[in-house]
N, C-alpha and C positions, 0 to 999 in steps of 0.2 A: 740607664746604662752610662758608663764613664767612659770617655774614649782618649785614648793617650798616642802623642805621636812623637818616636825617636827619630833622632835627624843628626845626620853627618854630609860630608862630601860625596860621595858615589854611592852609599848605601849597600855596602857588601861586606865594611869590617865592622864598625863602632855600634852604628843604628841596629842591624840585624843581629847582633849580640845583646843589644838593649831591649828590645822587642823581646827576644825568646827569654834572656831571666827574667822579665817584665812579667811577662806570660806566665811563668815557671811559679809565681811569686802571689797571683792576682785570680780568684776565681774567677773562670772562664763567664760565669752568668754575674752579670754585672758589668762587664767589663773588657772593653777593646781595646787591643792594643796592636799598633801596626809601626811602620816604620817608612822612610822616604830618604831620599839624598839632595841636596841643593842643585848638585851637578846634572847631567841629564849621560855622563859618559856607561852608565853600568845598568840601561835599563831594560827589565824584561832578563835579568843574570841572576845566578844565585850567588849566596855569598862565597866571599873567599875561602877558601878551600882551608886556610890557617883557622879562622873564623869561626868553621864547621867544627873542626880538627878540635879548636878547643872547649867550645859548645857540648858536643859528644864526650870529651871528658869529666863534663860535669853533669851528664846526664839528660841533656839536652839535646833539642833534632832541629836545627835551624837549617836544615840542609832543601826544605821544599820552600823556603822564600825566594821571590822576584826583585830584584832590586826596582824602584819608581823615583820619578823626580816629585819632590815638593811640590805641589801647587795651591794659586791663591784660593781652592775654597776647602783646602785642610781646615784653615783655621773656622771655617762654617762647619766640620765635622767631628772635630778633636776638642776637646777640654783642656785636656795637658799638651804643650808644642816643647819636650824638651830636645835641645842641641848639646852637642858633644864637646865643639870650641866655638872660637870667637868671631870665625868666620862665617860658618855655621849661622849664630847668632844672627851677625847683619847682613846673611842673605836672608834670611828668612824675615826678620824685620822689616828690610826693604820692600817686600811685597804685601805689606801689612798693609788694612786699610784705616783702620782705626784703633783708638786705644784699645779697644774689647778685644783686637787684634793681638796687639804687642803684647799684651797684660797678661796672654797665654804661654807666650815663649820664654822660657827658662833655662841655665845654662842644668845640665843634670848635676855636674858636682855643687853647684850651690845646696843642696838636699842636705850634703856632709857637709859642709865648708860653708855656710851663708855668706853670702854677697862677697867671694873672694873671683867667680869669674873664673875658675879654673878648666882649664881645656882638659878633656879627656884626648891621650895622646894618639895620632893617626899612627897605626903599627903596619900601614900596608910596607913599608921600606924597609921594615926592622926585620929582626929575624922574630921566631916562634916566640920566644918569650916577652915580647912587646904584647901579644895576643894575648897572655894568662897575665899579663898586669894590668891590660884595658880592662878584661874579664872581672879581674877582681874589685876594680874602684867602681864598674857599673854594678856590679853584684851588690856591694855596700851602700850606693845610691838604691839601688832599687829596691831595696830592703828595706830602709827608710823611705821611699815613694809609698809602698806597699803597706806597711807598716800605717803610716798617715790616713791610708784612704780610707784603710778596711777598720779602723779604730774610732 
């Protein structure tokens, strides 16, 4: 079994949209995919309501996930630790214990972009269409994540 972890700041727009194409993308036997936020503001919450809104446009039901904070024994569970941006990135690093640690955690647009670091952007401020352009750049990473494992 392959177990993959998406990760943003609160875990109710970026990461639980990453999880469910993730999901959407990866048979289910083989393979786990869950999702966490660094922050600890949004837990035990479902995702945001834009989030869902644009989820269910594409066919998708992210609407029964929990938001959870990050903790240090993800990386004892997870295979894959991908992060959304850059902050992301070095909270998540920080509670790393060792190389085997860090050497999980990856930014998700690196998948299309290698080693450019690119933040997948936080649309909780924006309006609706922040939400169907997050959707789409995770779609096109996760397609290529998906594409990699199952090949």
């Amino acid at each position: 079994m392959t177990h993959i972890l998406m990760v943003c700041l609160g875990n109710i727009c970026r990461s639980p949209l990453a999880e469910g194409i993730m999901k959407s993308k990866l048979p289910s036997e083989g393979f786990n995919v869950d999702s966490a936020g660094t922050a600890s503001y949004h837990i035990g919450s479902a995702p945001d309501r834009r989030s869902i809104a644009v989820a269910k446009k594409h066919g998708l039901n992210i609407s029964n996930l929990k938001g959870r904070q990050f903790v240090v024994s993800d990386f004892d569970r997870f295979d894959y630790i991908y992060v959304m941006d850059a902050s992301n990135y070095q909270n998540v690093l920080d509670l790393a214990r060792t190389d085997a640690d860090r050497s999980k955690v990856k930014f998700i647009l690196n998948e299309v972009y290698p080693n450019e670091n690119f933040d997948v952007p936080d649309p909780y401020y924006g309006g609706d269409d922040g939400f169907q352009n997050v959707y789409n750049m995770l779609d096109e990473a996760c397609t290529k994540i998906a594409n990699d494992l199952i090949s």
